[in-house]
C-alpha positions as CSV (number, residue, x, y, z in Angstrom):
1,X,124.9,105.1,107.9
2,X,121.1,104.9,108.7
3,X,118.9,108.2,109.3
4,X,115.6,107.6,111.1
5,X,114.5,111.5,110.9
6,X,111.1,113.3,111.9
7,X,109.6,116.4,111.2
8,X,109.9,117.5,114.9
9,X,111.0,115.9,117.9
10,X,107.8,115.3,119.3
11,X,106.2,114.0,115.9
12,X,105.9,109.6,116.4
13,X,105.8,109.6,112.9
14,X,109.8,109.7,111.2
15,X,111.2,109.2,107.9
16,X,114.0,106.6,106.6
17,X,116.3,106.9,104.0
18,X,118.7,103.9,104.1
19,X,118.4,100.6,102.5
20,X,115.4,99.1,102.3
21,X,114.4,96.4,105.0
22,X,113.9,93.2,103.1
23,X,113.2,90.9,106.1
24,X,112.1,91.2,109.8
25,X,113.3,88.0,111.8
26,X,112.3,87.5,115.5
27,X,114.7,85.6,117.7
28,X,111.6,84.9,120.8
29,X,114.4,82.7,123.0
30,X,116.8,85.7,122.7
31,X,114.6,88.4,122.9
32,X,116.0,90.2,119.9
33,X,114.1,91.6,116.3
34,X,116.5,92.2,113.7
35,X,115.6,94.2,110.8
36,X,117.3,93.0,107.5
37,X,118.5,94.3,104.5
38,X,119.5,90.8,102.5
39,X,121.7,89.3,104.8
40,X,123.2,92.7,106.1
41,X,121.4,93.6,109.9
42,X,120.3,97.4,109.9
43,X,119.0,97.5,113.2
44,X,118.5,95.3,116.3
45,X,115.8,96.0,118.9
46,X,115.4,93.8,122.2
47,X,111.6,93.3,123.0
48,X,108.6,92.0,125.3
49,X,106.3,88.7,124.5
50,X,103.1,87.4,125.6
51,X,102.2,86.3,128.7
52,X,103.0,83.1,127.8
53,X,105.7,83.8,126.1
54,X,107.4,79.9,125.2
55,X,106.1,77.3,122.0
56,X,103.7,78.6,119.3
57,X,100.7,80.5,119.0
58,X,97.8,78.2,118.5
59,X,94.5,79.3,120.4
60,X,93.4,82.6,121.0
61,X,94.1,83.8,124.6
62,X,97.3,81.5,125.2
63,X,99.2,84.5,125.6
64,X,101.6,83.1,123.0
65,X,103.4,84.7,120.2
66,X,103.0,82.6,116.5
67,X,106.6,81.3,115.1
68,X,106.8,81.0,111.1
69,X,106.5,83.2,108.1
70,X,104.2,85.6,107.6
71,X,104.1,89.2,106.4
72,X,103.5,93.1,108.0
73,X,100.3,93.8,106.5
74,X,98.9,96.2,107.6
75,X,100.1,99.6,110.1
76,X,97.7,101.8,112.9
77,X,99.1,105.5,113.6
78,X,96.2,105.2,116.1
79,X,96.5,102.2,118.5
80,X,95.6,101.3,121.8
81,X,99.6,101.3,121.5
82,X,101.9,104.1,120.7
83,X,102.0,103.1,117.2
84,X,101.4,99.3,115.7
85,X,102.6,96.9,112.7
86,X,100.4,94.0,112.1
87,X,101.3,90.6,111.1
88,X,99.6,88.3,108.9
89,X,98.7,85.7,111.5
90,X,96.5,83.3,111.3
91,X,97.1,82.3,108.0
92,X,95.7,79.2,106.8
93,X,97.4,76.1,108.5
94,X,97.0,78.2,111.9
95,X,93.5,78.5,111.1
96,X,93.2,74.8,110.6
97,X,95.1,73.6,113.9
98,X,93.0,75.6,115.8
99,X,90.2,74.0,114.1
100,X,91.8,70.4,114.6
101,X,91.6,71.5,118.5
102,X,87.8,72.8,118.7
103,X,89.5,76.4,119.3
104,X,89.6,79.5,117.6
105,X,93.3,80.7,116.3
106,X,93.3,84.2,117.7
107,X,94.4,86.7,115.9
108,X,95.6,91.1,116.2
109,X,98.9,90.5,116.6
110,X,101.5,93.2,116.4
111,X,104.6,94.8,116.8
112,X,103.9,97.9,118.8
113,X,105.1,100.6,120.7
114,X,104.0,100.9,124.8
115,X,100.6,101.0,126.4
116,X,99.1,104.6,125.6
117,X,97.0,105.1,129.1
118,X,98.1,102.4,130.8
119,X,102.0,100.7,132.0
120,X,103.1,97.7,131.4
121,X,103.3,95.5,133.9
122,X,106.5,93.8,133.9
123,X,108.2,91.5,131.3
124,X,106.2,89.8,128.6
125,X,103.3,91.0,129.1
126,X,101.4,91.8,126.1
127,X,98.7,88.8,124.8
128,X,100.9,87.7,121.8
129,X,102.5,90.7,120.6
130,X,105.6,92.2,120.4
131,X,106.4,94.7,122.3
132,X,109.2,97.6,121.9
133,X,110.2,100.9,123.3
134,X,108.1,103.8,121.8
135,X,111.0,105.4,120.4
136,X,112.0,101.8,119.2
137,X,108.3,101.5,117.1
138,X,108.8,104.7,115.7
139,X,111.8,103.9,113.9
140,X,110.7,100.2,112.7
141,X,107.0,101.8,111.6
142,X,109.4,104.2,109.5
143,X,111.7,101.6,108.4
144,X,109.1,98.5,107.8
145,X,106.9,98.6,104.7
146,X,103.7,96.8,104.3
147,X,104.3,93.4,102.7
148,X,107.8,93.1,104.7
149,X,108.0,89.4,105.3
150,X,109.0,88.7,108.9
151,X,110.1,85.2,110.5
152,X,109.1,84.3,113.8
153,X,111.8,82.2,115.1
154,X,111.2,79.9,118.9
C-alpha cells in the first residue's frame, strides 16, 4: 500500500513512504504519467500538454512537449505553478537540432501543478509542460526524487 501523507491538510508539501520511484514514463498520445517502481506502476496520473501538444519539442515557443530521456533535476516549492519538477531538457542533441534550424531549443519545462493566479484555459494548454491536478503535483513532488529519470514517450 502507498502513503502520500502531509503535516496538515492544507500543507502542499506531503511525505512518501513506499517504494522508491525508479522511473517516470510519459505516454503524450494517451495522456497518461506513470510513476514506476522497476517494472511495478505505483501511480498513474492523466495530464495536460502544450499548446501544440503532437511531435517533438524542437524550438522554443512551439508549444510542444520534448519526447526522450532525460532526468527531474531540479524542484520549485515556489512556482508560477502550484508546485514544479523540472526536466533536463535540452540536453545536447536538442541543443544541436535547434542549432541545425537557426532556432533556439527552448527550454523550463516541467511537471507542475495548476496556474497559481490565473485558470487554465482549456486542454493542453501549458507551453511544453506537463500539467496535473494540484493535488496530483503534490503527491509526484513527494514521491519523485531529483535525478529520477523520466521517458517522454509520442
Amino acid at each position: 500500500m502507498l502513503a502520500v501523507t502531509g503535516c496538515s491538510s492544507s500543507s502542499k508539501f506531503k511525505r512518501y513512504d513506499g517504494p522508491k520511484v525508479t522511473s517516470v514514463v510519459v505516454n503524450k498520445g494517451e495522456r497518461n504519467l506513470y510513476l514506476m517502481h522497476n517494472e511495478q506502476v505505483l501511480k498513474q496520473y492523466r495530464f495536460d500538454l502544450g499548446f501544440a501538444p503532437a511531435g517533438d519539442k524542437k524550438i522554443e515557443g512551439d508549444g510542444k512537449t520534448p519526447e526522450g530521456t532525460y532526468l527531474i533535476n531540479r524542484r520549485n516549492p515556489n512556482s508560477s505553478f502550484h508546485l514544479s519538477l523540472g526536466i533536463s531538457y535540452p540536453n545536447a542533441q536538442d541543443r544541436a537540432e535547434a542549432r541545425a534550424l537557426g532556432e533556439k531549443p527552448g527550454g523550463e519545462i516541467f511537471i507542475h501543478g495548476q496556474p497559481n493566479l490565473k485558470r487554465a484555459k482549456g486542454a493542453d494548454w501549458t507551453a511544453g509542460c506537463i500539467a496535473v491536478k494540484n493535488r496530483e503535483i503534490e503527491q509526484i513532488y513527494a514521491m519523485v526524487d531529483n535525478g529520477t529519470v523520466i521517458t517522454l514517450r509520442p
